[in-house]
Each structure stands twice: as structure tokens, then as C-alpha cells.
C-alpha positions in Angstrom: -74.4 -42.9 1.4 -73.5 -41.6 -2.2 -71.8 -44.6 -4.4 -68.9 -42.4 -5.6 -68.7 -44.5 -9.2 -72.6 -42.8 -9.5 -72.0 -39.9 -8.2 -70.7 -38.3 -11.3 -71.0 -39.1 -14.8 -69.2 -37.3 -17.8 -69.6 -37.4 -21.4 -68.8 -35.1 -24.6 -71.7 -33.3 -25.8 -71.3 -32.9 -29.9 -74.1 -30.0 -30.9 -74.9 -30.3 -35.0 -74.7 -26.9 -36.7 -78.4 -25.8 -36.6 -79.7 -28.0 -33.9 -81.8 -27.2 -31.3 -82.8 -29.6 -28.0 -85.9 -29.9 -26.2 -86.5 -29.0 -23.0 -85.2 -31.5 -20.5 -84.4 -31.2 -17.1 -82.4 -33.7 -15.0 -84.1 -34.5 -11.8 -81.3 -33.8 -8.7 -78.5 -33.8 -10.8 -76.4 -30.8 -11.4 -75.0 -30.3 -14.8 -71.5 -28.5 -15.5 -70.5 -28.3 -19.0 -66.7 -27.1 -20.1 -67.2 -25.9 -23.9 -64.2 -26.9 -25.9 -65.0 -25.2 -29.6 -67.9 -23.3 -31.0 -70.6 -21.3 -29.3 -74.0 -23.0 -27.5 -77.0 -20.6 -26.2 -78.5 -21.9 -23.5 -82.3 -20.6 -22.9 -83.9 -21.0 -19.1 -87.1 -21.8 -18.3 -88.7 -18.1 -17.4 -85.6 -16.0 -18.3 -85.7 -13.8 -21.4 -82.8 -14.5 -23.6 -79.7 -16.5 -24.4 -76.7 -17.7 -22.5 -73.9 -17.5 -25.4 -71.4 -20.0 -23.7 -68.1 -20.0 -26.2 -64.9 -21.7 -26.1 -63.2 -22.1 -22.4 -66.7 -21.2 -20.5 -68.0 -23.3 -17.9 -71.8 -23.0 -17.5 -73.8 -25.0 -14.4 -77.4 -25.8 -14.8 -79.3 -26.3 -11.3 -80.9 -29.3 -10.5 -85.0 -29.4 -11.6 -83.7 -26.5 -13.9 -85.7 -26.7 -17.5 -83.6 -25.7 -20.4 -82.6 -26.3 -23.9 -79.2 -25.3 -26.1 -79.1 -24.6 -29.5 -76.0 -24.5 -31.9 -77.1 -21.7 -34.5 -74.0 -21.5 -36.2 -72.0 -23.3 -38.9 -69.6 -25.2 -37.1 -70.3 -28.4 -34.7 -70.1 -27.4 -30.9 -68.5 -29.2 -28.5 -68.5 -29.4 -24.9 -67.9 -32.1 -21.8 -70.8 -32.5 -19.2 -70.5 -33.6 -15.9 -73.7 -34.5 -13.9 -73.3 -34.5 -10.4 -75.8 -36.6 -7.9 -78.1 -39.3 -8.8 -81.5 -38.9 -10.0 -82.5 -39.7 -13.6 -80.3 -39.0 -16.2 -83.0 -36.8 -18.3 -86.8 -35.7 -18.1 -88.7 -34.4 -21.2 -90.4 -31.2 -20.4 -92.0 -28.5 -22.0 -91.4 -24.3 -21.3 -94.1 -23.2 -20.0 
């Protein structure tokens, strides 16, 4: 059985102006992010092109799913991210 106190976990996400992540995936978790302020592209692993999630969007990443978000504009970006499931929090990958 799931432990419910595991079975989500929540934090804000704070993107720098000009950052950019890696390409991480998170094992069986589920990723739901609510963006509070500012603008993050999100880029999949074999999709051409950008995601632009803004202010009040609500963008899920699968499970397994490689991807990476930027924050190419002048302002911090700011979000809340709920991981659903267990799993490891975060795995380093690389697009291929």
C-alpha cells in the first residue's frame, strides 16, 4: 500500500532569469506544476519546440518523461510542483 505522507510531495520551484535545467526525469512520479508569475518553456524529449507555460497554467509531466525548462526572460519564474507516487525524486539524463 501507498504511505499517503509519500505519496505526494510539493515545493515552489524559483527559475533565475536566464536559466536553463538539464534534462531530468523522475522515475514513476508524476509532476504537476501550478505557475504563479512569469513564463517557463518546457522542452520534451522528441518533441520539436517549446511549451510556454505563463501565469495560472497547470502543466503535468508523465512519469519516465525527459525534459528541461528554461526561464529566458528577465524576471524570476515561479511555480509550485507536486510529484505524485514514489520513485526517486530526480534522474540526470541526457536528450537524445
Amino acid at each position: 500500500m501507498l504511505d499517503p505522507v509519500r505519496a505526494v510531495r510539493a515545493a515552489e520551484l524559483v527559475s533565475a532569469l536566464g536559466s536553463c535545467s538539464g534534462w531530468p526525469h523522475h522515475d514513476s512520479s508524476a509532476s504537476s506544476l501550478y505557475v504563479v508569475s512569469g513564463v517557463l518553456p518546457f522542452e520534451f524529449e522528441g518533441c520539436d519546440g517549446y511549451l510556454d507555460a505563463e501565469a495560472g497554467d497547470l502543466p503535468r509531466v508523465s512519469p519516465c518523461t525527459l525534459h528541461r525548462e528554461s526561464n529566458p526572460t528577465s524576471e524570476p519564474s515561479v511555480a509550485v510542483i507536486a510529484r505524485f507516487r514514489g520513485g526517486a525524486p530526480t534522474i540526470k539524463g541526457e536528450a537524445r
